[in-house]
N, C-alpha and C positions, 0 to 999 in steps of 0.2 A: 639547793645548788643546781645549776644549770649546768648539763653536760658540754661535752667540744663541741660537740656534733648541734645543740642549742645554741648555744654563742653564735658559731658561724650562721647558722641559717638569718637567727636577728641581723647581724652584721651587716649578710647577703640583703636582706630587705630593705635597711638604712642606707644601703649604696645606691641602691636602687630608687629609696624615696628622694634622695638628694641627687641623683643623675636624671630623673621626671621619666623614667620607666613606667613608675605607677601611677603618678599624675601629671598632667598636662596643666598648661595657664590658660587658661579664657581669655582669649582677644579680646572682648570686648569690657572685663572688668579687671580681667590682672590677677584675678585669683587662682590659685593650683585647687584643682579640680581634680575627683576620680577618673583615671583614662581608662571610660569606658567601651572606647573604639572598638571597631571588627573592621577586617582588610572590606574595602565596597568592591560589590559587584560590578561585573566587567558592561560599562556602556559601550555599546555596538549603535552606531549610527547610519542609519540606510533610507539616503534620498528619494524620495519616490518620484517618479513621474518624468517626465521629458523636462518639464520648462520650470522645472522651481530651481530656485535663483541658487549661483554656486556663492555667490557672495553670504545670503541668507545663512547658508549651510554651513561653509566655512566660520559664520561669527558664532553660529549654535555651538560649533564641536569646541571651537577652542573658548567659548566659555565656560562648556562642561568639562571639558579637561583639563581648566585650574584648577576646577576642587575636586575632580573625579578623575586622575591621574591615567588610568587605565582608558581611558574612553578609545576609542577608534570611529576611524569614518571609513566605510564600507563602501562598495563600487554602487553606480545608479542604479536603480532598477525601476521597469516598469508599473504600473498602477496596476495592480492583481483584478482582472476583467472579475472575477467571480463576486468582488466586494461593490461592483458598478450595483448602482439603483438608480433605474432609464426612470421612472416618475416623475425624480427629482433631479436629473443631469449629477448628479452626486455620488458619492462613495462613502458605502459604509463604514466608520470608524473602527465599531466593534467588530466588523470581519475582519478590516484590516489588522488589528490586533490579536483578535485568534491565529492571523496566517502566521504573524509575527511571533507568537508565544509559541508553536510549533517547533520554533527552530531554536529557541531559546535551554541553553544548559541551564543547571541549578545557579550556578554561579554568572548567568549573564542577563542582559535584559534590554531587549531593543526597542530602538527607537524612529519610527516611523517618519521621515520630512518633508511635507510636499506643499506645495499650492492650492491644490484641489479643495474642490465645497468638500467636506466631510459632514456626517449627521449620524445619530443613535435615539436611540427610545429613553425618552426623560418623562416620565410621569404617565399624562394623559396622551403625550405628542406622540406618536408613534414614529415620526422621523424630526425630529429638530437639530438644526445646523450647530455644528460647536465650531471652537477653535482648539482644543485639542481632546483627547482624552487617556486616561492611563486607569487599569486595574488600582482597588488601594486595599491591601499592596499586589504587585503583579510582576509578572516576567516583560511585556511588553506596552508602548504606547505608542500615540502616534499625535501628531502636531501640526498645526496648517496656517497658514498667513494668509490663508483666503477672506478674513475677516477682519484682518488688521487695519487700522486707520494708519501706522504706520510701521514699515516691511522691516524696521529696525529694533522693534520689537518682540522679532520672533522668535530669537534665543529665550526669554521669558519665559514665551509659553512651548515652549522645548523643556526647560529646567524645571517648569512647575507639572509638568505630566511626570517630570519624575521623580520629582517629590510623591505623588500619586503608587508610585510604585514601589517608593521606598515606605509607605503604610501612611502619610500624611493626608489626613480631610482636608475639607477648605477649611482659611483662616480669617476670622471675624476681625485681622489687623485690615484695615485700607490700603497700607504700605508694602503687606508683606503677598512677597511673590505666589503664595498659596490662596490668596484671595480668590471668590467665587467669584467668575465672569458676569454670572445671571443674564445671559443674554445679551450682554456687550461687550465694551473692550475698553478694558480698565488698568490696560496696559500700563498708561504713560504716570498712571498716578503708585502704580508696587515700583519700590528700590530695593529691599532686598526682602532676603527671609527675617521674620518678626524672630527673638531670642528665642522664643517657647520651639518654633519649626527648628531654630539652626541648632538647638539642642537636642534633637530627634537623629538629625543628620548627621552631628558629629559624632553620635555614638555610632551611627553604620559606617564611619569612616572619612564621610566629607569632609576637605580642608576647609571651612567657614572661617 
C-alpha cells in the first residue's frame, strides 16, 4: 500500500509530466524529450576597436540574443595595446582573450568584436591569422570580420566562438555553424547548428 504522503508525490510528478516541467518537445522532431536544461550563462558583448562596424555588432548581439536571452552589448572599448604584435600589424587573439577572461564571473562569458587582423599559435605556425577564436570550453572569446568575404557573415562567427566556449569542437557537418574554417571562410556555405551541436546547447539552456 502506498502511503498519502506517496500518492501525492506520484501525483505531483504526473502534473508535472503533463504540464512539460520534466520534458520539453524537440523542434525539429516533435518528440518530448528529457528537459535537460541549465539557466545559460550570461553573454556580455564588447566591441573592440574604433571602426568596427555598429551595424556588424548590432546583427551579432541580436542574434545571440534570440537564443541566449541574457546577452548584453557593453559600451566600445579600445584595442588592449598589450595584445598589439608590431611584426604582424595584428593583435593577438589569445591575449585578447586572457584580458577578457579576467573580468569574466563564473556565470559569464565575454565576447570580443572587432575588425582587426587577429592571430594565435596553431601547430608549427607560430602566429596564423584566424577569424575568431574561443576557449573549449571557456569564460571568453573573440571574433573578427577582418577575414570575411562577406561582413554579413560575422554573427556566424560570433555564435560559433561560442559554441567553442560552451565545450563544442569543430563539426565534420559542412552546414553546421561549428564547422572548421581551416584556413578560409566557409561562411556562406554553415545555416545552422548540425542536431548532434544543437543538442549540446539545448541542454546549457539555448533556445534552438
Amino acid at each position: 500500500m502506498y502511503s498519502k504522503r506517496s500518492i501525492a508525490v506520484i501525483v505531483g510528478v504526473l502534473i508535472s509530466l503533463a504540464s512539460g516541467a520534466l520534458f520539453v518537445k524537440n523542434k525539429s522532431t516533435g518528440v518530448q524529450v528529457a528537459n535537460t536544461s541549465t539557466t545559460p550563462k550570461q553573454i556580455l558583448l564588447v566591441p573592440l576597436g574604433s571602426s568596427v562596424s555598429r551595424a556588424m555588432v548590432d546583427e551579432a548581439y541580436q542574434r545571440i540574443r534570440s537564443i541566449i536571452p541574457g546577452a548584453q552589448l557593453l559600451q566600445r572599448e579600445p584595442m588592449p595595446q598589450v595584445a598589439y604584435y608590431k611584426p604582424r600589424n595584428r593583435h593577438r587573439a589569445d591575449s585578447l582573450i586572457h584580458i577578457l577572461s579576467r573580468r569574466a564571473k563564473p556565470h559569464q562569458i565575454y565576447l570580443g568584436l572587432t575588425n582587426q587582423d587577429i592571430s594565435t599559435t596553431k601547430g608549427s605556425y607560430a602566429d596564423w591569422g584566424v577569424m575568431g577564436l574561443g576557449f573549449c570550453p571557456g569564460r571568453a572569446a573573440v571574433a573578427s570580420s577582418f577575414r570575411l568575404k562577406s561582413k554579413q557573415s560575422f554573427w556566424k562567427v560570433a555564435i560559433h566562438e561560442l559554441g567553442h566556449t560552451a565545450g563544442l569542437p569543430h563539426c565534420p557537418t559542412p552546414s553546421c555553424l561549428m564547422r572548421d574554417a581551416k584556413g578560409g571562410d566557409p561562411t556562406a556555405e554553415e545555416k545552422a547548428f548540425c542536431n548532434k551541436c544543437k543538442t549540446v546547447l539545448i541542454r546549457q539552456g539555448w533556445r534552438l
